[in-house]
C-alpha positions in Angstrom: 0.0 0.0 0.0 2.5 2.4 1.2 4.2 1.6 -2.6 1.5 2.8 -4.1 0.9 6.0 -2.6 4.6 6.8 -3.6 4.1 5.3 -7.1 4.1 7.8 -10.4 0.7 6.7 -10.9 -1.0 7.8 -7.7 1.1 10.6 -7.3 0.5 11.8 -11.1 -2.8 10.3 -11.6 -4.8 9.1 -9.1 -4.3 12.0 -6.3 -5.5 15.3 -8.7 -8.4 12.6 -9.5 -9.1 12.5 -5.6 -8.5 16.0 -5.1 -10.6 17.4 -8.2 -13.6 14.9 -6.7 -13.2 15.6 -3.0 -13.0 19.5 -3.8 -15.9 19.1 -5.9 -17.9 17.8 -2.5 -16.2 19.9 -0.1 -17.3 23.5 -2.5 -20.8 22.1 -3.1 -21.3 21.4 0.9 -19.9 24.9 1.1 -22.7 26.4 -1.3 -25.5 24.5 0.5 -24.5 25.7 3.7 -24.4 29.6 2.9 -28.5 28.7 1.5 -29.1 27.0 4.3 -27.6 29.8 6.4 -29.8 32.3 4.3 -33.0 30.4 5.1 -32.0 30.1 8.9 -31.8 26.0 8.6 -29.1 26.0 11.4 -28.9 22.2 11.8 -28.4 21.4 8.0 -26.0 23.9 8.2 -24.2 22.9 11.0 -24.2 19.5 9.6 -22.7 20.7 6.0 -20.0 22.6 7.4 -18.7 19.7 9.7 -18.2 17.5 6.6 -17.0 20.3 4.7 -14.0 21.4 6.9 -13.1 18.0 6.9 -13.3 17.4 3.8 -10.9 20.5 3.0 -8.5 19.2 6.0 -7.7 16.0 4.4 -7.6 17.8 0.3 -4.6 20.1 1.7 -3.0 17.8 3.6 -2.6 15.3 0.5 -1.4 18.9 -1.4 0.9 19.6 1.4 2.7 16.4 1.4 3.3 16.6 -2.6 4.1 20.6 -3.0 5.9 19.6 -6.5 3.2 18.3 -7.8 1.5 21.3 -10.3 -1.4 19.0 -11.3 -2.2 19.0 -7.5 -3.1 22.4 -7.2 -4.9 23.0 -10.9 -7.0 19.8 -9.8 -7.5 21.7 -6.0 -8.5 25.1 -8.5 -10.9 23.1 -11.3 -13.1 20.8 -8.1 -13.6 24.2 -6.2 -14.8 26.0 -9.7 -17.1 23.0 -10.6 -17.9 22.5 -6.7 -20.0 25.8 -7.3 -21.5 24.8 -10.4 -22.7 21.2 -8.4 -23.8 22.9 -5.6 -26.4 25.6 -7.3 -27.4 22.6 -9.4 -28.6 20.5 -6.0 -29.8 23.2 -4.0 -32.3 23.6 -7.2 -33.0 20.0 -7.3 -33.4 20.2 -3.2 -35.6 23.3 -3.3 -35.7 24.1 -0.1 -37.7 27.1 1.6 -40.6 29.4 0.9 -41.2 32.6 -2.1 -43.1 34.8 -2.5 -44.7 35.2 -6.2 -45.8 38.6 -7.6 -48.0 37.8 -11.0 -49.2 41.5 -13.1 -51.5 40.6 -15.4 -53.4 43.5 -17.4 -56.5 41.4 -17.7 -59.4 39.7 -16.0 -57.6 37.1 -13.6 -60.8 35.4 -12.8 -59.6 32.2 -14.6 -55.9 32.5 -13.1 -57.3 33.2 -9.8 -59.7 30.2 -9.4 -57.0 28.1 -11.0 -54.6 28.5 -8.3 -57.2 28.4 -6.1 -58.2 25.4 -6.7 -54.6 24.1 -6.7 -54.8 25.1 -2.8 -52.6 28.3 -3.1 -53.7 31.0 -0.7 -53.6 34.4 -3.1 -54.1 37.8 -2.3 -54.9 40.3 -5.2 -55.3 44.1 -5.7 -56.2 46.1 -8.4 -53.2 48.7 -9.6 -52.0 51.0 -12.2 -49.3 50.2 -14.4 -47.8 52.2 -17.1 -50.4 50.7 -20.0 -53.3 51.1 -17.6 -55.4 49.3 -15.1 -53.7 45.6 -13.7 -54.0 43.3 -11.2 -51.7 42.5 -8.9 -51.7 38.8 -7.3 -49.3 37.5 -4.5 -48.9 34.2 -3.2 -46.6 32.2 -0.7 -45.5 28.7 -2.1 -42.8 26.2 -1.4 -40.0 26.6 -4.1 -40.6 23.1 -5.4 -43.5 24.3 -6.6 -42.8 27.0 -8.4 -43.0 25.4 -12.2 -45.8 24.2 -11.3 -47.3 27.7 -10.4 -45.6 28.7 -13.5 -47.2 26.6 -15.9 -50.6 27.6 -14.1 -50.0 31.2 -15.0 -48.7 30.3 -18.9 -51.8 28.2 -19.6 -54.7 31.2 -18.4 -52.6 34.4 -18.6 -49.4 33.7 -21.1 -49.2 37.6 -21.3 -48.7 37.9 -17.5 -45.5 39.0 -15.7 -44.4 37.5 -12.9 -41.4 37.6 -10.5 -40.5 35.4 -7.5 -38.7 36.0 -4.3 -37.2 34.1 -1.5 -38.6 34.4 1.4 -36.8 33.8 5.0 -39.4 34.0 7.1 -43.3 33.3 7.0 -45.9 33.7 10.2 -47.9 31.9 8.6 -49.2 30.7 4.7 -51.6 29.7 2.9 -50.4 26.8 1.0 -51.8 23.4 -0.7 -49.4 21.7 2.4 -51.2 23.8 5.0 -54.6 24.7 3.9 -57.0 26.6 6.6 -59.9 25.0 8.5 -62.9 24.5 6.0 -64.8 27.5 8.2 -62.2 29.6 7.4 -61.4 29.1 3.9 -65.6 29.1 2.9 -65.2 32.5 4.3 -62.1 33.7 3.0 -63.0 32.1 -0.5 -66.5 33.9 -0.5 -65.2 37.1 -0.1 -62.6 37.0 -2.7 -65.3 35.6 -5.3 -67.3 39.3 -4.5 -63.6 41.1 -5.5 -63.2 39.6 -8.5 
């Protein structure tokens, strides 16, 4: 074993393979844990940033022991650069947290409206002025995971629309198809915003 470690191969070959991988771990941990920081998920940060630092302890120590070796440190530079392309990737794929989405639309939302509606998104609307004329404005809090989803509702009743989304940190509470209000309430709520429409 210890022959191998010293060999050309693993010193040449293998090792900036190792390094390239590990770094490519270590810097996507790294990524997660700032979003996780952002959206005050202290455990799955704490957690992230254990394994990173470790992670990064055992990359330099390999680079440490083999200073001569240039394909060390271009390996060390390329996992960290692809690290952060990884770790946007999965913390998409993970979607994790809340946002807030804004859809304009200069028409009648009465379709839009029901369809979220009816998808179990709590919405808030108001009528405003934009620079052609009259709009609507509708908001609504959603997990991000659902966010093509909402998308695709908007495209199919209001193609035309323009929407924007924002993270959101915190939420008292929200309306959402996970965590729909009591059927007293929503009659209610749902009632009144058929008169507004």
């Amino acid at each position: 074993m210890h022959e191998f470690i010293n060999s050309d191969l693993y010193v040449w070959a293998i090792l900036p393979l190792l390094i390239f991988l590990t770094r490519i771990v270590d810097v996507s941990l790294s990524t997660l844990r700032i979003i996780f920081i952002n959206r005050n998920l202290r455990y799955y940060a704490t957690i992230s940033g254990f394994f990173e630092v470790l992670i990064w302890l055992l990359v330099i120590r390999e680079i440490f022991q083999r200073l001569n070796n240039p394909f060390c440190f271009l390996a060390y530079a390329a996992g960290f650069a692809t690290g952060n392309f990884v770790g946007i990737i999965l913390e998409n794929k993970i979607s994790i947290g809340k946002v807030l989405i804004r859809i304009i639309t200069r028409r009648t939302a009465e379709d839009l409206v029901a369809a979220l509606r009816s998808s179990g998104y709590g919405l808030t609307f108001v009528d405003a002025e934009g620079t052609t004329g009259p709009v609507k404005v509708i908001f609504t809090i959603a997990e991000r995971k659902d966010i093509s989803t909402i998308a695709e509702v908007i495209k199919r009743h209001n193609p035309r629309a323009f929407y924007s989304v924002e993270d959101v940190r915190f939420v008292s509470e929200a309306v959402t198809k996970y965590r729909l209000p009591t059927t007293h309430r929503w009659a209610k709520f749902h009632s009144r915003m058929r008169k507004n429409v």
